[in-house]
Wavefront OBJ file of the C-alpha trace (Angstrom):
o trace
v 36.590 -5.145 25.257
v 34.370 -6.377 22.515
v 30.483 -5.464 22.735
v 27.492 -8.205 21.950
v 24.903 -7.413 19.963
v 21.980 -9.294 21.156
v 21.656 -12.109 22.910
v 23.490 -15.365 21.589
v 27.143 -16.179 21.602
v 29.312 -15.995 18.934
v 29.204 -20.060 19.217
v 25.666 -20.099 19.243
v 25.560 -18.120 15.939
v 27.790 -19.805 14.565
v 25.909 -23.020 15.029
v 22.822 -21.800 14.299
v 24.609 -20.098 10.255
v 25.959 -23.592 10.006
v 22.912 -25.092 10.453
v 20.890 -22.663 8.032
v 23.970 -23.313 5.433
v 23.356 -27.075 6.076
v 19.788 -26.322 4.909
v 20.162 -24.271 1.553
v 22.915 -26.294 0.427
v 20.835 -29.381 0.904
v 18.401 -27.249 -1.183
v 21.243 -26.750 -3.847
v 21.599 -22.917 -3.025
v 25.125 -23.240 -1.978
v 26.511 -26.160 -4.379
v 25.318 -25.209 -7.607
v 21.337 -24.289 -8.163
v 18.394 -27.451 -8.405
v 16.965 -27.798 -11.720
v 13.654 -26.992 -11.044
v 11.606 -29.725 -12.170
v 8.628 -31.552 -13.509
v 6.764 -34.921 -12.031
v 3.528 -35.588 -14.837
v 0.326 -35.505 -12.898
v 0.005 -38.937 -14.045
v 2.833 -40.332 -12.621
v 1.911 -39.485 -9.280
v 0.358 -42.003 -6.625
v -3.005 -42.914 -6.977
v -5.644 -39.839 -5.607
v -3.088 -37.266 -4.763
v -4.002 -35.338 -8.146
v -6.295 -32.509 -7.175
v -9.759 -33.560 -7.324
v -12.117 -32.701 -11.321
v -9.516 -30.460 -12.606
v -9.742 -29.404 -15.974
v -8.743 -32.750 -18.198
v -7.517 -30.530 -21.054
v -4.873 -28.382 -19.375
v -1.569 -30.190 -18.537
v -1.314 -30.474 -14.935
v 2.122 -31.709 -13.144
v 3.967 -31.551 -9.695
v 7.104 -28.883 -10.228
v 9.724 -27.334 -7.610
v 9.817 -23.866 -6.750
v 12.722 -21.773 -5.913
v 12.598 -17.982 -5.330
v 16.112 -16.150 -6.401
v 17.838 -16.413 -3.197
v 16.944 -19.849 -2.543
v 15.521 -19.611 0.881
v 12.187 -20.493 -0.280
v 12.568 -23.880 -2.039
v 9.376 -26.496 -1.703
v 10.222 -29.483 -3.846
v 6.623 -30.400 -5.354
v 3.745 -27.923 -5.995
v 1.263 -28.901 -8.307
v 1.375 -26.291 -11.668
v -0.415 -25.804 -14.443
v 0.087 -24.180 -18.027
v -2.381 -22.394 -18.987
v -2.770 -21.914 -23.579
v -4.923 -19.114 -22.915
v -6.314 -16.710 -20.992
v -9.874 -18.661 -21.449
v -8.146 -21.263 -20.089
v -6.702 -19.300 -16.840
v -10.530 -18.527 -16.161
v -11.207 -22.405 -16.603
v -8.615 -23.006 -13.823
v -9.730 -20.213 -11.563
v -13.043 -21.445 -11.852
v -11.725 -24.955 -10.818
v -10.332 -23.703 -7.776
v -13.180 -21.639 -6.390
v -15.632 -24.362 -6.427
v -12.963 -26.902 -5.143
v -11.454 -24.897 -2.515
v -8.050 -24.120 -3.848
v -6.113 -20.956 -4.276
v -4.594 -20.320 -7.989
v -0.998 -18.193 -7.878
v 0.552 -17.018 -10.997
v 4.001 -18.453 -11.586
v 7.058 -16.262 -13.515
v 11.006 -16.800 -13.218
v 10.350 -16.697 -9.841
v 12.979 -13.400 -9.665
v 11.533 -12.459 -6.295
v 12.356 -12.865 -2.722
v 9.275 -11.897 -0.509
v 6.851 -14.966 0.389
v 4.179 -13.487 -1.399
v 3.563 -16.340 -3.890
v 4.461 -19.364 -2.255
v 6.374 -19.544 1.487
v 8.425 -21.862 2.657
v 5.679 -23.993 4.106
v 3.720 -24.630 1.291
v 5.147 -28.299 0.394
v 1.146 -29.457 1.306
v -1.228 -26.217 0.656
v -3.937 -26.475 -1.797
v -3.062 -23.939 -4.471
v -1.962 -24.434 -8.404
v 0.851 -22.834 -10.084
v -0.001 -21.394 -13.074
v 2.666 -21.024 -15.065
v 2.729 -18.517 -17.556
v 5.914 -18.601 -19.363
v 5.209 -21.430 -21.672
v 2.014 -19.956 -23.266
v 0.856 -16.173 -22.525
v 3.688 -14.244 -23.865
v 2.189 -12.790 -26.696
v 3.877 -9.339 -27.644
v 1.700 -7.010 -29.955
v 2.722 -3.045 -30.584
v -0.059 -0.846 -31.975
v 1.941 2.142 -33.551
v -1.350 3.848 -34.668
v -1.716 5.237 -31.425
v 0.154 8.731 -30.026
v 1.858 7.220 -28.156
v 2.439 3.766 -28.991
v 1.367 1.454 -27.033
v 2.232 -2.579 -26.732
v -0.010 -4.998 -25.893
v 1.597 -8.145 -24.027
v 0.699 -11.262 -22.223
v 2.186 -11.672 -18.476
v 4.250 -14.406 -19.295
v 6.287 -12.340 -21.717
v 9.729 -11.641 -20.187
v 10.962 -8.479 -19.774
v 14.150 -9.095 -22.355
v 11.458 -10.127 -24.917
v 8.913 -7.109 -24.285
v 11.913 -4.669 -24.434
v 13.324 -6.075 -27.357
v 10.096 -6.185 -29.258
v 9.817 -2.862 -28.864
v 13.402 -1.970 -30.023
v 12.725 -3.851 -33.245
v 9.722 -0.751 -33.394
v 11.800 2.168 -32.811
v 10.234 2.071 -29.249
v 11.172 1.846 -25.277
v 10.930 2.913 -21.921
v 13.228 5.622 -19.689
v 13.471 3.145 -16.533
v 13.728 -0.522 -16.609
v 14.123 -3.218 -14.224
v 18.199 -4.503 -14.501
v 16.910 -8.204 -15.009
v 15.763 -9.714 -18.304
v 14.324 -12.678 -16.638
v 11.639 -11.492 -14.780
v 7.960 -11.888 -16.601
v 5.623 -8.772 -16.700
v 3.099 -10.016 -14.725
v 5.488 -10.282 -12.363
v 6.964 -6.397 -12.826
v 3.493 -5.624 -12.580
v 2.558 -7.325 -9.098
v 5.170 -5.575 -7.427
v 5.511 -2.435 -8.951
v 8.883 -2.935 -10.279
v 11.446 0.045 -11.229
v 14.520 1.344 -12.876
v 16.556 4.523 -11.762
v 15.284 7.992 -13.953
v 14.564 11.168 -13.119
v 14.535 14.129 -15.563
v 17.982 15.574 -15.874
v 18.857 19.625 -15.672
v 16.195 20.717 -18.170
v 15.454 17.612 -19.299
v 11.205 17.016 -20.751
v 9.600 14.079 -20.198
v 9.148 12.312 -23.829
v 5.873 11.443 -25.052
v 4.695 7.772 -23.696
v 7.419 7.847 -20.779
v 7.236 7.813 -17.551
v 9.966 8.174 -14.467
v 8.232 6.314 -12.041
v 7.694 2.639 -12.007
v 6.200 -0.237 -14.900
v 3.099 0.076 -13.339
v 2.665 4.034 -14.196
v 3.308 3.050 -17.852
v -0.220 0.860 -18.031
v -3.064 2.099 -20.322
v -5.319 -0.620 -19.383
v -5.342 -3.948 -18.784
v -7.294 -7.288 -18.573
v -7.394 -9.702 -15.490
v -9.833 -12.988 -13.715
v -12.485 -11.328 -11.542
v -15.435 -12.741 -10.153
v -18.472 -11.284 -12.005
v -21.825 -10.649 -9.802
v -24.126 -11.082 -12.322
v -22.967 -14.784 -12.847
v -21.378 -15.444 -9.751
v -18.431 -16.904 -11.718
v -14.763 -15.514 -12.752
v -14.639 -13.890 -15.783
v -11.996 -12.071 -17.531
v -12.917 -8.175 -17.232
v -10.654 -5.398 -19.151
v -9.951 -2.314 -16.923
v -9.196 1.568 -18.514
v -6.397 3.631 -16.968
v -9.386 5.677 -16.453
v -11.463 3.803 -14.366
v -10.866 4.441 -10.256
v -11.275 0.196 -9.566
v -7.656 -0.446 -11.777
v -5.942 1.560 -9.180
v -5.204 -1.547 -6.876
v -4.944 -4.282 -9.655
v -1.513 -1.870 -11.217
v 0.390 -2.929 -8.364
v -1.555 -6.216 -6.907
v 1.071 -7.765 -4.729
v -0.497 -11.267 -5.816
v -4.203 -10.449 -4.951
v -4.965 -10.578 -8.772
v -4.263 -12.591 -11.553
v -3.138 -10.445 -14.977
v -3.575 -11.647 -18.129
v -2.474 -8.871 -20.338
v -1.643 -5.303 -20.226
v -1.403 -2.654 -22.667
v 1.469 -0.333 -21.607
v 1.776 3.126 -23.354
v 5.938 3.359 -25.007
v 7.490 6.639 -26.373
v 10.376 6.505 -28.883
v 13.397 4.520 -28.219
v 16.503 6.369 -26.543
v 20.193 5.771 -27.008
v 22.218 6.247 -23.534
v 25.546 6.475 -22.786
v 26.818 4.417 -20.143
v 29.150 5.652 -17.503
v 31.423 3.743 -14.747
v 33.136 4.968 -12.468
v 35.034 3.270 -9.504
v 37.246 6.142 -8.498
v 35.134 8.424 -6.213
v 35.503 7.728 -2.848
v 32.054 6.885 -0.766
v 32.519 10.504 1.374
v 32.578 12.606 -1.754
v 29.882 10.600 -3.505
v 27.373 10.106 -0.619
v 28.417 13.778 0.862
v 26.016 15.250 2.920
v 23.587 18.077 1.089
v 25.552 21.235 -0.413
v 28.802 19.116 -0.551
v 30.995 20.515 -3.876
v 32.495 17.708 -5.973
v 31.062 14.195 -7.722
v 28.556 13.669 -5.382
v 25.099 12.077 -6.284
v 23.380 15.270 -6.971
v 25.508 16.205 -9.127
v 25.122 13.433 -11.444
v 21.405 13.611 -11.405
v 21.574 17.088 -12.544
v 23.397 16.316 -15.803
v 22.276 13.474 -16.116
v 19.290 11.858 -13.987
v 19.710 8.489 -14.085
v 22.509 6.728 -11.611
v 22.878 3.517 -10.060
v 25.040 3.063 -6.782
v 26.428 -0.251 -5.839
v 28.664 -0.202 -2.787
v 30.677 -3.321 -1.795
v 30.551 -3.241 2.324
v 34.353 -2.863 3.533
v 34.923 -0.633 0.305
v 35.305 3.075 -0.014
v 34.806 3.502 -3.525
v 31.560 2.770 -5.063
v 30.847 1.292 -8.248
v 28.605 4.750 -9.920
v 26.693 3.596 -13.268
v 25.666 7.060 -14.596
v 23.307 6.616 -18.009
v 23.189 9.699 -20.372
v 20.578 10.368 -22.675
v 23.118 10.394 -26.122
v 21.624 10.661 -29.517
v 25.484 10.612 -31.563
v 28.307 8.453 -29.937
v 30.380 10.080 -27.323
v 34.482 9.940 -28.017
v 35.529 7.104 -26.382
v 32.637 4.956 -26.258
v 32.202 1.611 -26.557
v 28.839 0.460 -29.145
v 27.062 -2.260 -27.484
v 23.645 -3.895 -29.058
v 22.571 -6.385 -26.705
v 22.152 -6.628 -23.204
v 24.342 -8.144 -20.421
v 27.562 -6.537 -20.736
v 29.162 -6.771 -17.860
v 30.664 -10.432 -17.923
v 32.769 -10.029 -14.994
v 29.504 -9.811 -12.826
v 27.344 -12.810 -14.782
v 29.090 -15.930 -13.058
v 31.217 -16.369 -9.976
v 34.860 -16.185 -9.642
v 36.783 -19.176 -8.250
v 38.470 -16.567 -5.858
v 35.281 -15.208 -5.018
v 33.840 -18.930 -4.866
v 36.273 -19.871 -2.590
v 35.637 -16.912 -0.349
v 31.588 -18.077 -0.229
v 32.545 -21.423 0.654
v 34.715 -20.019 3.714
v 32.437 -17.783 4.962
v 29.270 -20.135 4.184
v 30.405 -23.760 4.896
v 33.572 -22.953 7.237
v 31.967 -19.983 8.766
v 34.326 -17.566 8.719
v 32.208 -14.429 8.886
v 34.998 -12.505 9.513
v 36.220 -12.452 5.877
v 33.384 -10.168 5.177
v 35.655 -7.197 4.869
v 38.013 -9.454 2.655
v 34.560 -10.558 0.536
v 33.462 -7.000 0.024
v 36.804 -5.923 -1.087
v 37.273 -9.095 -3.676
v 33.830 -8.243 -5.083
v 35.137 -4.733 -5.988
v 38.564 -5.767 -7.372
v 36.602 -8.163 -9.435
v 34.396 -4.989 -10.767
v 37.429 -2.344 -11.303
v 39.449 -4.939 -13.267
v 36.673 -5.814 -15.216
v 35.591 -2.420 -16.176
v 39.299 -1.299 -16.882
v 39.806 -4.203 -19.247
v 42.693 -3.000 -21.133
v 41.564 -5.099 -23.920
v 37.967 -4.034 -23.973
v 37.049 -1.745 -21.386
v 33.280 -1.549 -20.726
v 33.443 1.801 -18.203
v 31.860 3.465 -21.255
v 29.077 1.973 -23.034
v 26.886 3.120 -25.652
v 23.528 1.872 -27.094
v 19.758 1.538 -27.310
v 17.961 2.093 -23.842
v 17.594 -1.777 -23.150
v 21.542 -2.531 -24.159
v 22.433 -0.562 -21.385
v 20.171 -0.647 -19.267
v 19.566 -4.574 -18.583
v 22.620 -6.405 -16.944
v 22.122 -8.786 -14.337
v 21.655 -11.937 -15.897
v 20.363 -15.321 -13.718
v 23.901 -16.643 -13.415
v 25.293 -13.653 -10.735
v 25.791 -14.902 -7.235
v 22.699 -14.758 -6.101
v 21.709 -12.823 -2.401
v 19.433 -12.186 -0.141
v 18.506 -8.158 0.255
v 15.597 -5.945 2.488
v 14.178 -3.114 0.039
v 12.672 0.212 0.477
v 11.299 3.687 -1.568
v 11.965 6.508 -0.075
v 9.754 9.786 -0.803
v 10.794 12.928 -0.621
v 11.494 16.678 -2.330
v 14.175 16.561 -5.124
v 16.394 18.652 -3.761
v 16.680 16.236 -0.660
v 17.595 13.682 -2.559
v 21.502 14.033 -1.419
v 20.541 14.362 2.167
v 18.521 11.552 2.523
v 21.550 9.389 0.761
v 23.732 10.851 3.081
v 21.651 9.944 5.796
v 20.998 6.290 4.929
v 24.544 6.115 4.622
v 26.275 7.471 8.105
v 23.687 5.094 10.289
v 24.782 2.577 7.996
v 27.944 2.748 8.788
v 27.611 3.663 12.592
v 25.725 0.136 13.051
v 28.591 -1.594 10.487
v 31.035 -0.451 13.070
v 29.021 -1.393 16.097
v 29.021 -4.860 14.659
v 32.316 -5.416 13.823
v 33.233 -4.519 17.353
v 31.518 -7.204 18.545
v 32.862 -9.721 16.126
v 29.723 -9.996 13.931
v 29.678 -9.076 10.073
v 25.812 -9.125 9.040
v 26.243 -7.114 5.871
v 28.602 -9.157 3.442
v 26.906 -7.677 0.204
v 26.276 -4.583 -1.051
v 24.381 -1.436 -0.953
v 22.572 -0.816 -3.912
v 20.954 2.924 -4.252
v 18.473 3.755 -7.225
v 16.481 7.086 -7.505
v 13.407 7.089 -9.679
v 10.215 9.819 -9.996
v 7.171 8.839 -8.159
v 3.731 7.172 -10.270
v 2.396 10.322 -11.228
v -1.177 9.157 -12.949
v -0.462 12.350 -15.169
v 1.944 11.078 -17.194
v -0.388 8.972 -18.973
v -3.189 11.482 -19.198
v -6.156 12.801 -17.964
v -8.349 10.904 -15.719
v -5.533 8.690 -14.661
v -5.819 6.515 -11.595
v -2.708 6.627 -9.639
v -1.178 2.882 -8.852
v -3.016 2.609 -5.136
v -0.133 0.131 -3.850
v 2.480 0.935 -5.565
v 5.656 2.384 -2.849
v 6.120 5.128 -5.460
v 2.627 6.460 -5.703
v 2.270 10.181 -5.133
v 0.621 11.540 -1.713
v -1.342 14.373 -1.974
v -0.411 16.042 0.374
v 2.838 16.395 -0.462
v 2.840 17.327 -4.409
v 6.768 18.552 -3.274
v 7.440 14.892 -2.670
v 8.587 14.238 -6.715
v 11.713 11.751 -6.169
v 12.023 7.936 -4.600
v 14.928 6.391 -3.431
v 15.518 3.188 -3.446
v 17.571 1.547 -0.579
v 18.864 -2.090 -1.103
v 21.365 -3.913 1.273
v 22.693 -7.314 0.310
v 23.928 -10.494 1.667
v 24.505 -14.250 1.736
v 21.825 -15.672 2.504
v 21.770 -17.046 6.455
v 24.517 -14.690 7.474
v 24.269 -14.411 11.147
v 22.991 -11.293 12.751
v 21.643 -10.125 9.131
v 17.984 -10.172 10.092
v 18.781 -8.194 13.270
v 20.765 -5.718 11.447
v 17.971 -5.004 8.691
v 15.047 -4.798 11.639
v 17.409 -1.884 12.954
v 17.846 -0.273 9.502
v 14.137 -0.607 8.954
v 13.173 0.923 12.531
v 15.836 3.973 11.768
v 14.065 4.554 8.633
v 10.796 4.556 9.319
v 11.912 7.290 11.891
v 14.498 9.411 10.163
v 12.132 9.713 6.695
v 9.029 10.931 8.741
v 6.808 14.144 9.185
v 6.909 16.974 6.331
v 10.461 15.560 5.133
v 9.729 12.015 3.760
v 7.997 8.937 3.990
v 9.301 5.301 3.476
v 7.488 2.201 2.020
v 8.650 -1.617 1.463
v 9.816 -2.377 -2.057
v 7.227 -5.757 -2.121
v 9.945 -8.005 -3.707
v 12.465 -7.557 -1.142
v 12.747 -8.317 2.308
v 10.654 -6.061 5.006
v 9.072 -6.472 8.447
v 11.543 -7.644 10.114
v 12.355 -9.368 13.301
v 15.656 -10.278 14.673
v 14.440 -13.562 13.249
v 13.248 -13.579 9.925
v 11.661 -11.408 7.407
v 7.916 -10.517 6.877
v 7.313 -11.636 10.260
v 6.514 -8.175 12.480
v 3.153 -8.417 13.222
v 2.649 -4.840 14.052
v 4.944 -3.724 10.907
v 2.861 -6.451 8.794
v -0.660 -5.265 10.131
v -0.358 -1.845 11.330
v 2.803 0.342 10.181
v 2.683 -1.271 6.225
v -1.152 -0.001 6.037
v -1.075 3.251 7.779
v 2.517 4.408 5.318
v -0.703 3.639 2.795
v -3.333 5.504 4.378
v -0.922 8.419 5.302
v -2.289 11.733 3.124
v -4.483 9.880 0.984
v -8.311 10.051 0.805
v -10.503 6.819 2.266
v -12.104 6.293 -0.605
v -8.598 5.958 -2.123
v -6.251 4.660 0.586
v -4.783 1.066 1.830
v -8.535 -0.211 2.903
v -10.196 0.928 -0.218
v -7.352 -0.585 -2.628
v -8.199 -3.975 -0.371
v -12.051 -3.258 -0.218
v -11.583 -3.588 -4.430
v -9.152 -6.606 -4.486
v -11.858 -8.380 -2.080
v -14.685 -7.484 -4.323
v -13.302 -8.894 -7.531
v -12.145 -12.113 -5.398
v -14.135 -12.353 -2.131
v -13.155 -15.894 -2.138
v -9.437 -15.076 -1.704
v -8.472 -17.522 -4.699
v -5.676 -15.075 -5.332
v -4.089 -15.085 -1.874
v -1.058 -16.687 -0.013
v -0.274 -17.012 4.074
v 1.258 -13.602 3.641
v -1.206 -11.539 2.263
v -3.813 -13.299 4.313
v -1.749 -11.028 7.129
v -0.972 -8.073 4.698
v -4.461 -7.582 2.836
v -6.793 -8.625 5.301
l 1 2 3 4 5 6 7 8 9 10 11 12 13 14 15 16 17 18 19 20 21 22 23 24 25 26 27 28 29 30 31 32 33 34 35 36 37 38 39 40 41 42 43 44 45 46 47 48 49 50 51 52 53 54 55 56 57 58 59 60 61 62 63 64 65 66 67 68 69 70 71 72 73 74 75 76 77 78 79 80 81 82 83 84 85 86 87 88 89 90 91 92 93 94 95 96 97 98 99 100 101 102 103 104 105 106 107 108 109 110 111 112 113 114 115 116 117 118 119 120 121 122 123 124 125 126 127 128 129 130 131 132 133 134 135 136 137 138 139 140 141 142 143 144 145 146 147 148 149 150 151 152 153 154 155 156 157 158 159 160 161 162 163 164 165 166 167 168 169 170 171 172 173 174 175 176 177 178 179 180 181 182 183 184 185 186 187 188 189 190 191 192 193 194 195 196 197 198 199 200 201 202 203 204 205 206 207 208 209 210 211 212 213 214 215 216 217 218 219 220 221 222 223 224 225 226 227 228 229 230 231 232 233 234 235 236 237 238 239 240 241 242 243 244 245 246 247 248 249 250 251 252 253 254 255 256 257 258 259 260 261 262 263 264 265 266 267 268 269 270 271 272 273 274 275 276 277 278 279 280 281 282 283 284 285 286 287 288 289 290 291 292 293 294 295 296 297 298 299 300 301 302 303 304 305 306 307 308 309 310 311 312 313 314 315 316 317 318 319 320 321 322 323 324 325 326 327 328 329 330 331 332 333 334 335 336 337 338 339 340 341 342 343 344 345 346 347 348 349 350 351 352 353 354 355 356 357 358 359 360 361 362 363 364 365 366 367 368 369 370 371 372 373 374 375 376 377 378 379 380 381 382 383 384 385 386 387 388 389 390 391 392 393 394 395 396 397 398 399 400 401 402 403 404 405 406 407 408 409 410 411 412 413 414 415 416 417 418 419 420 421 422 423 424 425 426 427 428 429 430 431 432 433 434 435 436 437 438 439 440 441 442 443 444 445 446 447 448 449 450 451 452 453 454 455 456 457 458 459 460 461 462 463 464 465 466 467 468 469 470 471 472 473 474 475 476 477 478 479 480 481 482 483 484 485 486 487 488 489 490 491 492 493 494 495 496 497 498 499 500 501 502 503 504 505 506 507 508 509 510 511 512 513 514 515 516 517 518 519 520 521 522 523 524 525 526 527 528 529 530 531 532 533 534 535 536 537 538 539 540 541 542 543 544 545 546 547 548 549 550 551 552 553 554 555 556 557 558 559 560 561 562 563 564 565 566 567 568 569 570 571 572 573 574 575 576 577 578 579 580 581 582 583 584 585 586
């Protein structure tokens, strides 16, 4: 006899996926991705342009799209800032005519935290900072280097700049398209920790983008003029601590970011380990997670759902080529995973358009044939790689199928690092099965697992202020609490049961990583706070558990309410806000 999980039919569901599908392919999500594009101000009917804005600065109506494509609004009024002087101008604007101003990227995100899907009518500006503030400087007199760089800069650009120097980072986010400002909001991260015996290098960092600032220079309201101003903040002074991971409650104009010397890394693939040895629990013998991160330290985990052998990316720190390695000198070399198959097409279609959820297990294993054959290329196998940090360590380019996914950080001891993988993965599993008994296939994407160090203020020297939001930053209470992992689970977006599946997963978590063991916080870009519904839509995980994982071993005077206390005194008028952190950081 089949179970049900929750309440609605199979029927029901289905109806209710089709109708969602009906939705985001109207959208362009399913068929092919909208253009995302521009209506002049000018050309708009008479009296719908915002009222006095700045004459000078091009103004226009432009769609937005976040990377999954369930936030699409059609026509939000965006402007394009030259200069930083002229971001003030805008912000300016909008205080004394009652709009809110929200910085604009590559829109590489998926939590509503810029613009929601209701927004089609709100009155906020886009600024859009990828056609003018991407400056890239790199002072070299400094020990370390450090690079100075506008937020529209892209992360491909920065990294690349900095190559060109002899320069780079340990841990990078996988993306090139994603601006800094951006990286910055959300404290975005790689996968590094220090191998067996491995030392930190001067101007690195294991922990997240947002450890690697030095200082940096953002549009605050000053007192003395009761106007917004531009104001440069020091790594040293206790008021950056909430604008280094902002979550959109601050606009960025530039940031200096401290660099050590480029690394080269080798690459590894491997597809042959089978999920129980890799994800074994704690003390296991064999190729298990651990073990990689001792001779090595930096691994990446994708598991396809259905699949019992995990795609492993294991990067080496390799100054001379290893035997048997392929040289690489860009990024984005893994072609099999930039654009969609026409098998693997097909198979969205079915389980999209037609419904058939039940090829989930097919899906899962198509996606992993796809990977294997690619990587064992007879004619130029890419399961060993070798390069400069960034041509190794960037790969997902903006034409991969594109998913929705929930995120987390988990904190916890080092040496628990294989147990709390181990962990994640048997519940996982357990509710996998559950569902599939009952006909239902939530998860058609995969796990993605990522283990980084934590924001330790230290690494960029004395004085330090320690990233107040970021999900990595240290609690002092726990000094033994030196490693994050990062959960991800994947799927097509609108999958039935999916939301239900990841409020279960996010309930088991924040029990299971708990008391002197671990703690969990949201990764901001993903989804989190979930009902069986919908994402960011808890109220209790929104205003009470989200706040309290923040106030949890930290001092008041440097906790959730004093990070928001700051954010509210550098913009008491809430220019920088959106519906969700009106319910977040309130």
């Amino acid at each position: 006899m089949k179970k049900t999980i929750g309440g609605n039919s199979p029927s029901r569901r289905r109806r209710a996926f089709l109708g969602e599908i009906a939705r985001l392919a109207g959208a362009g999500v399913v068929a092919g991705w909208t253009p995302i594009y521009q209506i002049p101000a000018h050309a708009q009917p008479s009296g719908s342009t915002p009222p006095h804005f700045p004459a000078s600065i091009p103004l226009y109506k432009q769609a937005f799209q976040n990377w999954s494509g369930e936030i699409v609004v059609a026509d939000l009024w965006t402007a394009a800032p030259a200069t930083p002087a002229e971001v003030v101008t805008i912000v300016n604007w909008a205080a004394a005519n009652g709009y809110r101003v929200r910085p604009r990227g590559y829109m590489h995100n998926w939590s509503p935290l810029t613009v929601a899907a209701q927004d089609a009518n709100v009155r906020a500006i886009l600024v859009d900072t990828t056609k003018h503030l991407t400056s890239v400087s790199i002072d070299v007199s400094t020990k370390p280097a450090r690079v100075i760089a506008q937020a529209g800069v892209s992360m491909e650009t920065l990294l690349a700049t900095l190559e060109q120097q002899g320069l780079g980072m340990t841990a990078v986010p996988a993306p090139g398209d994603i601006t800094l400002g951006g990286a910055l909001a959300i404290g975005a991260h790689g996968t590094a920790l220090p191998a067996s015996g491995e030392t930190r290098p001067a101007g690195h960092t294991y922990g997240s983008l947002s450890n690697s600032v030095v200082s940096l220079t953002a549009a605050v309201l000053d007192a003395s003029s009761g106007r917004y101003a531009l104001r440069t903040f020091a790594r040293t002074d206790p008021d950056i601590g909430p604008f280094l991971t902002h979550l959109g409650r601050a606009f960025i104009v530039e940031a200096t970011l401290q660099v050590g010397a480029n690394q080269r890394l080798q690459c590894e693939s491997f597809v042959d380990i089978a999920s129980a040895e890799l994800f074994a629990p704690a003390g296991s013998p064999g190729r298990t997670v651990e073990s990689f991160l001792q001779r090595s330290g930096r691994i990446e985990a994708i598991w396809f759902p259905f699949t019992d052998k995990p795609w492993l990316k294991v990067w080496t720190v390799q100054p001379n080529l290893p035997s048997g390695a392929l040289v690489v000198d860009q990024p984005y070399n893994y072609p099999f995973s930039d654009s969609i198959s026409k098998d693997l097409s097909d198979l969205v279609t079915r389980i999209l358009l037609n419904g058939e959820i039940q090829l989930a297990p097919l899906f899962g294993n198509a996606q992993y044939a796809i990977t294997y054959l690619g990587l064992t290329n007879i004619f130029k196998p890419l399961k060993n790689l070798w390069g400069w940090s960034r041509s190794v360590l960037q790969y997902i380019r903006p034409t991969t199928l594109r998913v929705t996914a929930n995120g987390y950080a988990v904190l916890a001891n080092r040496a628990n690092v294989q147990r709390a993988i181990n962990e994640f993965v048997e519940f996982y599993q357990q509710r996998v099965a559950a569902y599939r008994q009952a006909d239902s296939y939530p998860m058609n994407g995969p796990i993605e697992i990522r283990v980084t160090g934590v924001d330790s203020p230290d690494d960029i020297g004395p004085g330090a202020t320690a990233p107040s939001l970021s999900a990595i930053r240290p609690r002092p209470d726990h000094p033994d609490w030196n490693a994050a992992i990062w959960f991800d689970i994947l799927t097509l977006p609108g999958t039935p049961d999916a939301n239900r599946f990841y409020r279960e997963i996010e309930r088991w978590m924040l029990s299971n990583y708990s008391g002197n063991y671990a703690t969990v916080r949201p990764e901001w870009s993903k989804g989190w706070g979930y009902t069986d519904a919908a994402a960011w839509s808890d109220d209790t995980m929104i205003g009470t558990t989200i706040p309290d994982l923040f106030r949890q071993g930290l001092s008041p005077a440097d906790n959730w309410d004093a990070a928001l206390r700051t954010l509210d005194r550098y913009d008491p008028q809430r220019v920088f806000s959106s519906p969700l952190l009106d319910r977040l950081a309130r």
